[in-house]
Structures are given as C-alpha cells and as structure tokens.
PLY file of the C-alpha trace (Angstrom):
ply
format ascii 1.0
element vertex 66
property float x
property float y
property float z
element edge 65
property int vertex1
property int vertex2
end_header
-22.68 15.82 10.14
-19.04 15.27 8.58
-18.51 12.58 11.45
-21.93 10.68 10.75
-20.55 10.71 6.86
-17.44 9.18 7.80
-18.66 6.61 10.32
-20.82 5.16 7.74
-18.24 5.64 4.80
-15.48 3.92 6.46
-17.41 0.05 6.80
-18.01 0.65 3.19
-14.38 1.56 2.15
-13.23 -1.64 4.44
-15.38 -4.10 2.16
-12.92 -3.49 -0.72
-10.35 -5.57 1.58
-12.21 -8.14 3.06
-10.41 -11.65 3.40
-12.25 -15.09 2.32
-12.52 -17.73 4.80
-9.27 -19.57 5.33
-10.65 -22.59 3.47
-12.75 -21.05 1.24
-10.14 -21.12 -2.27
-8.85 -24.51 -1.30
-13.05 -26.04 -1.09
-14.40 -23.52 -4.34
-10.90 -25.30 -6.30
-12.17 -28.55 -4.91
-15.54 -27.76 -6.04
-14.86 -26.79 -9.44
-12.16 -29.36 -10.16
-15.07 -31.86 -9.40
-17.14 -30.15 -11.73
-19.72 -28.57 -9.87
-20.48 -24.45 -11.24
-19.07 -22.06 -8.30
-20.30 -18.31 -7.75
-20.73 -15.65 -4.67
-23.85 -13.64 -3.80
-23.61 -10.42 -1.56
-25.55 -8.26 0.54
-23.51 -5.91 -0.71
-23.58 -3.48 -3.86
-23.78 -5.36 -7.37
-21.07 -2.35 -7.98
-19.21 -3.33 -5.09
-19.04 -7.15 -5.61
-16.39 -7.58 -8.46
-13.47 -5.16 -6.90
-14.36 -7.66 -3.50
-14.19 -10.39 -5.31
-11.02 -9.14 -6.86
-9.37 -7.86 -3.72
-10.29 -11.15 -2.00
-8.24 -13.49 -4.70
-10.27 -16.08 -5.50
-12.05 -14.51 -8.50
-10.35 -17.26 -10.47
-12.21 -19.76 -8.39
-15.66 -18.88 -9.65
-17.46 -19.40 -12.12
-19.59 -15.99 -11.78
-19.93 -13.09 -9.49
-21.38 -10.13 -11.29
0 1
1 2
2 3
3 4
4 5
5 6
6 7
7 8
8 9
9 10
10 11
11 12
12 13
13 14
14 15
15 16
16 17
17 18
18 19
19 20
20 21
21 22
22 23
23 24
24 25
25 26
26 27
27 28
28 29
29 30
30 31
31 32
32 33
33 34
34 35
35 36
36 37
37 38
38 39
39 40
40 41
41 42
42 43
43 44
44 45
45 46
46 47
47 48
48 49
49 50
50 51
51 52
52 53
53 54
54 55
55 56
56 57
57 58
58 59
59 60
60 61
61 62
62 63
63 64
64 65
C-alpha cells in the first residue's frame, strides 16, 4: 500500500515545480501593460495554487490567483 501512496504523492509533489508556457510571462506582461485584468484558474488545490504560482515566476504578472 506504501507504493500506491507514493505513486499518487509524487504527481502532486511535482506540481510545486511546474514551468509556464514559454510565452506565457512575455503575453500576461503584454496583457496587463495594455490594461486588461490577468489571473490563473487550476484544477488543482486552492491550497496548492499560490506556492505554483510562486514556483512558476510569474506571480507578478497577475492580477489574482488565490
């Protein structure tokens, strides 16, 4: 049962590191410096969201994502 644990842990653990999109801080600064309001949604957690956000960089680049 350990295993199982760990199988599904370990996709969870690897969502604290995701990367954006290549182009996705260079179009959200484009977005906002053109005035339009930026944010994310998620599938994932609404606990999980700001440390991705975070981890991802581009936290500055929206306007909400809690």
């Amino acid at each position: 049962m350990r295993e199982a644990a760990d199988l599904r842990q370990k996709p969870l653990d690897l969502c604290w590191e995701l990367e954006p999109f290549a182009e996705a801080a260079e179009m959200l600064r484009v977005l906002k410096d053109a005035g339009y309001n930026t944010a994310t949604s998620s599938n994932g957690s609404a606990e999980m969201l700001p440390g991705t956000v975070r981890s991802s960089g581009i936290e500055h680049r929206l306007g909400s994502y809690r």
